[in-house]
VMD Tcl script that draws the C-alpha trace (Angstrom):
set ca {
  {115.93 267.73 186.31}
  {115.49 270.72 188.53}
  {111.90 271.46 186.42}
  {110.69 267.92 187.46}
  {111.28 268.29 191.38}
  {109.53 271.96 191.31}
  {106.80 270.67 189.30}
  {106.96 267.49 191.93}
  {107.06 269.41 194.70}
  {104.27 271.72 193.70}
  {101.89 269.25 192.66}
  {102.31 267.17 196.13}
  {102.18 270.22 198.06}
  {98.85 271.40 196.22}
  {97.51 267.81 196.73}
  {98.17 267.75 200.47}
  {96.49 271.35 200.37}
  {93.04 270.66 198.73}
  {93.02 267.17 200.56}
  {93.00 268.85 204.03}
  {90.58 271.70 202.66}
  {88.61 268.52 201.43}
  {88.58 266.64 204.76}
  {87.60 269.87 206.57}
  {84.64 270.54 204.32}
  {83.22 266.98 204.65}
  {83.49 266.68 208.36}
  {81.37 269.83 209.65}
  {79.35 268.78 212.02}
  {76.39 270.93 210.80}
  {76.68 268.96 207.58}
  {77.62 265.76 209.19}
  {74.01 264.74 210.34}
  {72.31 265.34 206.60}
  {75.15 263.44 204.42}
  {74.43 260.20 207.38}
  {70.69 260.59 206.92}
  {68.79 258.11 204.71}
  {66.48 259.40 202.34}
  {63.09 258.90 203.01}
  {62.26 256.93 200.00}
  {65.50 254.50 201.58}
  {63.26 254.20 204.44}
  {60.13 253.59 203.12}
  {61.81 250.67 200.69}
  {63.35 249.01 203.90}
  {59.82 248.97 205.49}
  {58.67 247.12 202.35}
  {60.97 244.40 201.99}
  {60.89 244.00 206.08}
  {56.83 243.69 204.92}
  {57.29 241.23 202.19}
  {60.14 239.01 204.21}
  {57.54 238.87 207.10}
  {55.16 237.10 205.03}
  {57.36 235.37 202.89}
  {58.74 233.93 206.41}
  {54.89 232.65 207.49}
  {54.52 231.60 203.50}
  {57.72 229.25 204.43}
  {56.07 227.86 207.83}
  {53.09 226.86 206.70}
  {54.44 225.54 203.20}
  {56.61 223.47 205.90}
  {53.80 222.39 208.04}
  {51.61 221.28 205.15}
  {54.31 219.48 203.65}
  {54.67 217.71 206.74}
  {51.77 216.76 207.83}
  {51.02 215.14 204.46}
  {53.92 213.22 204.29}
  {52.96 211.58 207.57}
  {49.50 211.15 206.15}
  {51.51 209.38 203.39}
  {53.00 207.30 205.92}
  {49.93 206.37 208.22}
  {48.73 202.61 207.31}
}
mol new
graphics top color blue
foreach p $ca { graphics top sphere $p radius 0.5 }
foreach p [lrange $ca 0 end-1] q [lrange $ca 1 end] { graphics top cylinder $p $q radius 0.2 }
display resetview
């Protein structure tokens, strides 16, 4: 039994250990600013789709107002 709670004790200490060393490493502030930064290509594909939804959006509209105006030319005696 003794084995198991060295071994136990051991293991969690080691754990807390490289976690802290972890945490430490990842939250440099000189590294900090790079890991938050989104690649350029990131970027560049967000500019695209904003691009595409633009004109997908006018597409929509005037898809809309055709559609409208001829069901009212439908409707017109």
């Amino acid at each position: 039994m003794v084995p198991k709670a060295i071994t136990l004790t051991l293991v969690s200490h080691s754990k807390e250990n490289l976690q802290r060393e972890l945490l430490q490493e990842l939250y440099k502030p000189e590294i900090l600013d790079d890991m938050l930064k989104e690649s350029e290509h990131v970027v560049a594909r967000r500019k695209e789709v904003m691009t595409t939804l633009t004109a997908l959006n006018k597409a929509d509209e005037y898809v809309l107002a055709l559609s409208s105006s001829i069901h009212s030319a439908n409707l017109a005696p």
